[in-house]
DRENGU-355183 format. One line per 5 residues: number of its first residue (from 0); their letters; for each residue x, z, y of C-alpha. Coordinates in steps of 0.25 Angstrom, whole numbers. Last residue first. Example, Ala and Ser with C-alpha at 12.3 -4.5 7.8 and 13.67 -1.06 7.14 Angstrom:
<sites>
1> sa> 55 29 -4 ~ 49 31 -18
</sites>
This chain:
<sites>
345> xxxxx> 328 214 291 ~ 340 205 293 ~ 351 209 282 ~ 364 198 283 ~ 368 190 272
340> xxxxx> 381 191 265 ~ 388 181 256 ~ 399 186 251 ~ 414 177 252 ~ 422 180 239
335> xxxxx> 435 188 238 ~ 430 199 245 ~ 442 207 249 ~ 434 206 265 ~ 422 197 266
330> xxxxx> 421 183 268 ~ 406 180 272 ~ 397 169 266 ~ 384 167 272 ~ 375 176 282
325> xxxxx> 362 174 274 ~ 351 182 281 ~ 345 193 277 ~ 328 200 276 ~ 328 211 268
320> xxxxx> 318 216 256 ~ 319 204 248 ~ 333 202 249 ~ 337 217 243 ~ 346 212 233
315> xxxxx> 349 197 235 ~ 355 201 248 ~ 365 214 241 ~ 372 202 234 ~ 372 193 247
310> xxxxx> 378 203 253 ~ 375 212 265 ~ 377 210 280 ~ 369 217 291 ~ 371 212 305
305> xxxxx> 366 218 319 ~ 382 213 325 ~ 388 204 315 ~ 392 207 300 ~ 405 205 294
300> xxxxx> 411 219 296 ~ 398 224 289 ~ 399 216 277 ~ 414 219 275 ~ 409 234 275
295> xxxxx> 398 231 266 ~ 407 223 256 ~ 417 234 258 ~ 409 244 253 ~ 402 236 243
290> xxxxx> 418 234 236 ~ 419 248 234 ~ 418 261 241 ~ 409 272 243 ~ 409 285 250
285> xxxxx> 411 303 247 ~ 422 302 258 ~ 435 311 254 ~ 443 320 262 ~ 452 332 257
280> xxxxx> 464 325 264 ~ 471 324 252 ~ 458 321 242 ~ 457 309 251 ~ 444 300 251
275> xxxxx> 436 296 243 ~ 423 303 236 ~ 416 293 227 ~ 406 280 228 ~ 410 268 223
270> xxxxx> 401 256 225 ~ 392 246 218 ~ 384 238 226 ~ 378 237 240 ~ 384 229 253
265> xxxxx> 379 232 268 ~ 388 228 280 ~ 381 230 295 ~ 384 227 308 ~ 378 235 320
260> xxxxx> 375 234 333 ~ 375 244 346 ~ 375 236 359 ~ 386 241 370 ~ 387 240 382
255> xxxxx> 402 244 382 ~ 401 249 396 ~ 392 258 397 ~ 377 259 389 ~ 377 256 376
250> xxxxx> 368 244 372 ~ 353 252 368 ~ 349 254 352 ~ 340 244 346 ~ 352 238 338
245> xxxxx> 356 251 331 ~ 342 252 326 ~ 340 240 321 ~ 355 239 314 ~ 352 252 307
240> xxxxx> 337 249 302 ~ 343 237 296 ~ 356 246 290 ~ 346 256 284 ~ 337 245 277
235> xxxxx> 349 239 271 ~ 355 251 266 ~ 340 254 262 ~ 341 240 255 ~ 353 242 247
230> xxxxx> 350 255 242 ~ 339 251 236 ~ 340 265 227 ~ 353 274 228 ~ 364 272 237
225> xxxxx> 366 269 251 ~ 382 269 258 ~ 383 269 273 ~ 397 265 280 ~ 395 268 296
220> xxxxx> 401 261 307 ~ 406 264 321 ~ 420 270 312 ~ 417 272 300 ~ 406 282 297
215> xxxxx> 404 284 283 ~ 395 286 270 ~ 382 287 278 ~ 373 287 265 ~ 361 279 264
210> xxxxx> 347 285 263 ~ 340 274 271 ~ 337 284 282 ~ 350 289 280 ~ 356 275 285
205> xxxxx> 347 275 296 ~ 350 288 302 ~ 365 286 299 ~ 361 274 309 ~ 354 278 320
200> xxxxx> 367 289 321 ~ 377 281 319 ~ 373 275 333 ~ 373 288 339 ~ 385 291 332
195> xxxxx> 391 279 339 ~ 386 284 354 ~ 393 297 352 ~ 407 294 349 ~ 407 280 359
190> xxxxx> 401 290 371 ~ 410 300 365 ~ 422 292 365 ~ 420 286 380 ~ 415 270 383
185> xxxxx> 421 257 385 ~ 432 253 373 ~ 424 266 362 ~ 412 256 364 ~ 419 244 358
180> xxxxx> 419 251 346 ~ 405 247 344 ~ 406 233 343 ~ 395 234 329 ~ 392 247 324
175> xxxxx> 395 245 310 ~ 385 248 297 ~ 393 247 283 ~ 382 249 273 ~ 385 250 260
170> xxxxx> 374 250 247 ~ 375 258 234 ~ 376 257 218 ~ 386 267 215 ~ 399 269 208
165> xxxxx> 404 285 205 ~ 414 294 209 ~ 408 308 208 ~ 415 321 212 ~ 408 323 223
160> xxxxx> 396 320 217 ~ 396 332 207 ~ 398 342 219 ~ 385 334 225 ~ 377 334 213
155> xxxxx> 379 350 213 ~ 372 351 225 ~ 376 357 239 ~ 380 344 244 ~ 367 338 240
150> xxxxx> 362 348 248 ~ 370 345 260 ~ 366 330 260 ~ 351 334 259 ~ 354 342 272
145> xxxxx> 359 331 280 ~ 373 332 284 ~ 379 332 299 ~ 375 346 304 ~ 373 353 291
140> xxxxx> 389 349 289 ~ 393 356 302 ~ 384 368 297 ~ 393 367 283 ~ 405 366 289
135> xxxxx> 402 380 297 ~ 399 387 286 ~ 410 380 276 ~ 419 387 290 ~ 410 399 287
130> xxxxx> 415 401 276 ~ 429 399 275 ~ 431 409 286 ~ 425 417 277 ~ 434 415 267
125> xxxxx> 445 416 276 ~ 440 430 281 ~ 438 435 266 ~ 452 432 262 ~ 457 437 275
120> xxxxx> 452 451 271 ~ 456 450 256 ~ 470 448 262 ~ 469 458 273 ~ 466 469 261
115> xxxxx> 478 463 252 ~ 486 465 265 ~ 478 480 268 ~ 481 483 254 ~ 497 480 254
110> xxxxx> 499 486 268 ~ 494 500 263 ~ 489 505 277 ~ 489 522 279 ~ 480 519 282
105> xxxxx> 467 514 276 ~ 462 498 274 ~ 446 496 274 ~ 439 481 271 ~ 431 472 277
100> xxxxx> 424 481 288 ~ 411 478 293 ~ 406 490 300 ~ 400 497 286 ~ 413 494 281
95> xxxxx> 420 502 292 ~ 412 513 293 ~ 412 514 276 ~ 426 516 276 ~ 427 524 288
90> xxxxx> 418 535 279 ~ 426 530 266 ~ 437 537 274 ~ 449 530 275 ~ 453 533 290
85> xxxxx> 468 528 291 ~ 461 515 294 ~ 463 499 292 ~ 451 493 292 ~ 448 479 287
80> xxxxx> 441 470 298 ~ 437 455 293 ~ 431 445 306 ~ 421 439 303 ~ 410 447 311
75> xxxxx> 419 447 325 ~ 410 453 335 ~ 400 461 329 ~ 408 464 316 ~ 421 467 325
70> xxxxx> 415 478 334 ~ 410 486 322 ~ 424 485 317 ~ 429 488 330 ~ 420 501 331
65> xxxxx> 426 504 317 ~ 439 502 320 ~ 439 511 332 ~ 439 505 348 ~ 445 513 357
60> xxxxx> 456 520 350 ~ 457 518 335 ~ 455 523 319 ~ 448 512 313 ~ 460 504 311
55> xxxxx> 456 488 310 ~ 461 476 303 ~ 456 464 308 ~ 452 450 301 ~ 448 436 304
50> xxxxx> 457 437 321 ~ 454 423 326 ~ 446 427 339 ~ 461 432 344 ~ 459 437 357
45> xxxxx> 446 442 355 ~ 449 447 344 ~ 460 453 350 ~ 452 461 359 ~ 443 467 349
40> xxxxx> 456 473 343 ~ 458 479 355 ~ 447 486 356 ~ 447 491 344 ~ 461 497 343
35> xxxxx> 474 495 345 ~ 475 479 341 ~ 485 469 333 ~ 484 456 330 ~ 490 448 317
30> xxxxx> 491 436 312 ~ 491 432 297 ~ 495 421 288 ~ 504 415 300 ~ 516 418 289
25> xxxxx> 525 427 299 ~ 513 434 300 ~ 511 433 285 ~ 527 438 283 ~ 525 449 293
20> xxxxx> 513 456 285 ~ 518 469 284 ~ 526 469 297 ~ 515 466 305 ~ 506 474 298
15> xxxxx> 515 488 301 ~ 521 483 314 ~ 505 482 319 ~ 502 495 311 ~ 511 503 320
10> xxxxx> 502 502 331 ~ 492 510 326 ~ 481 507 336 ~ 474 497 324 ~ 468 484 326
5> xxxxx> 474 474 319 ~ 468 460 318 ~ 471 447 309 ~ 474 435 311 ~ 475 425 298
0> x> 482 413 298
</sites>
């Protein structure tokens, strides 16, 4: 709905507009306030901070059109005036431009122009509406994505990716913070709230330091995917330096007492990587998926407190640069046959 301001002392002209456009007031596509004068009309502004457009006489008591134009671009800037005057003159004309009017509509009022001149009014309010509401998504976005990230948006390999499904080559991580949502029994919500994103924190830090993407937060656990060259050891390296430095933090103070630990699946291979999601709710993850995921999710539900699982598969490729232990046979979720999975020490 659009409201819309008129400030006009012909009192007439409230029956005229009321009736003219009865069927969009009765449609809650416009609204309408009425004023006198200047004064007035700065009154319902206040009233109605809303208001995206008015239409103003310049021809009234205590306050004239044209001083509340001038009034209106210092205090309103986006808000759209058209004036609506029996005083035609290119002389007013140009006052009124020069003061920031949008457009200029003369008396006696043909009703079909001023509706077609309201339209092209609204038209240019909603589209700057529009704008600075990318603006302000845009600033939000700045806030919370690294500025290499936000070029590649801006690229035309982005648009082009977007519309890629493809199979990779890529390592999964599935990290969990062990126990923790114990933490929610004992202490308050944003206590709970804050005290994991600090943990998440240390290790988005890590994660990035490897080059790895954080594909998701699920929960107390985080889903990172690395791609590109030796990305099995520096998803490896990234989930080490993770479960040290997690470990060297302080047991939670209060109640729960509690000791932040993690557990963590790793699996690499093939996977798909595409946008899925729902096209109905407008909502689609950019993420892998395949039977790697699930391997390194099963992984990480298997493994104990400060443990890092990986296949025997992925062990024979990077055991020269790590140091594992053999764990043995493990049952894993739809996988017909038992893996063997070692655990990564150092």
């Amino acid at each position: 709905m659009i409201k819309i301001l008129i400030a006009d002392d012909e009192t007439d002209l409230e029956i005229l507009i009321r009736q003219k456009f009865r069927q969009k007031i009765r449609e809650q596509q416009y609204e309408f306030v009425f004023a006198i004068n200047g004064n007035d009309a700065l009154k319902k502004l206040q009233l109605h901070p809303d208001i995206e457009i008015v239409l103003s006489d310049i021809n009234m008591p205590e306050m004239d059109g044209l001083t509340l134009l001038s009034r209106l671009s210092e205090s309103n800037p986006l808000v759209k005036t058209v004036m609506v005057s029996a005083y035609g003159d290119m002389d007013n004309i140009r006052k009124a431009m020069n003061r920031g009017a949008f457009d200029f509509v003369t008396k006696p009022v043909n009703f079909e122009d001023l509706e077609l001149t309201m339209e092209k009014t609204i038209q240019h309010v909603t589209m700057i509406r529009e704008t600075l509401k990318a603006i302000k998504e845009n600033n939000i976005l700045k806030m919370y994505v690294d500025e290499n990230v936000l070029n590649f948006m801006e690229s035309r390999e982005f648009e082009t990716s977007l519309l890629v499904n493809e199979t990779v080559e890529a390592s999964v991580a599935f990290i969990d913070i062990c126990g923790f949502t114990a933490i929610s029994e004992s202490e308050t919500p944003d206590y709970v709230v804050n005290l994991l994103n600090e943990y998440f924190d240390i290790m988005v830090k890590e994660i990035i330091q490897q080059k790895g993407i954080i594909d998701k937060f699920i929960g107390d656990a985080i889903m990172a995917v690395f791609k590109g060259p030796f990305h099995l050891d520096r998803t490896i390296d990234a989930s080490l330096n993770i479960k040290n430095a997690i470990d060297k933090l302080p047991v939670v103070k209060g109640e729960s007492r509690f000791k932040p630990r993690v557990s963590i699946g790793i699996e690499s291979g093939e996977v798909v990587s595409g946008n899925i999601g729902s096209s109905t709710l407008r909502r689609l993850d950019y993420t892998v998926i395949g039977d790697r995921v699930n391997v390194a999710a099963r992984l990480q539900s298997a493994a104990k407190v400060n443990q890092i699982l990986i296949s025997e598969e992925n062990y024979l490729k990077i055991n020269k640069s790590f140091v594992c232990n053999k764990i043995g046979e493990m049952s894993l979720k739809n996988k017909e046959m038992p893996v063997v999975v070692y655990e990564v020490i150092s």
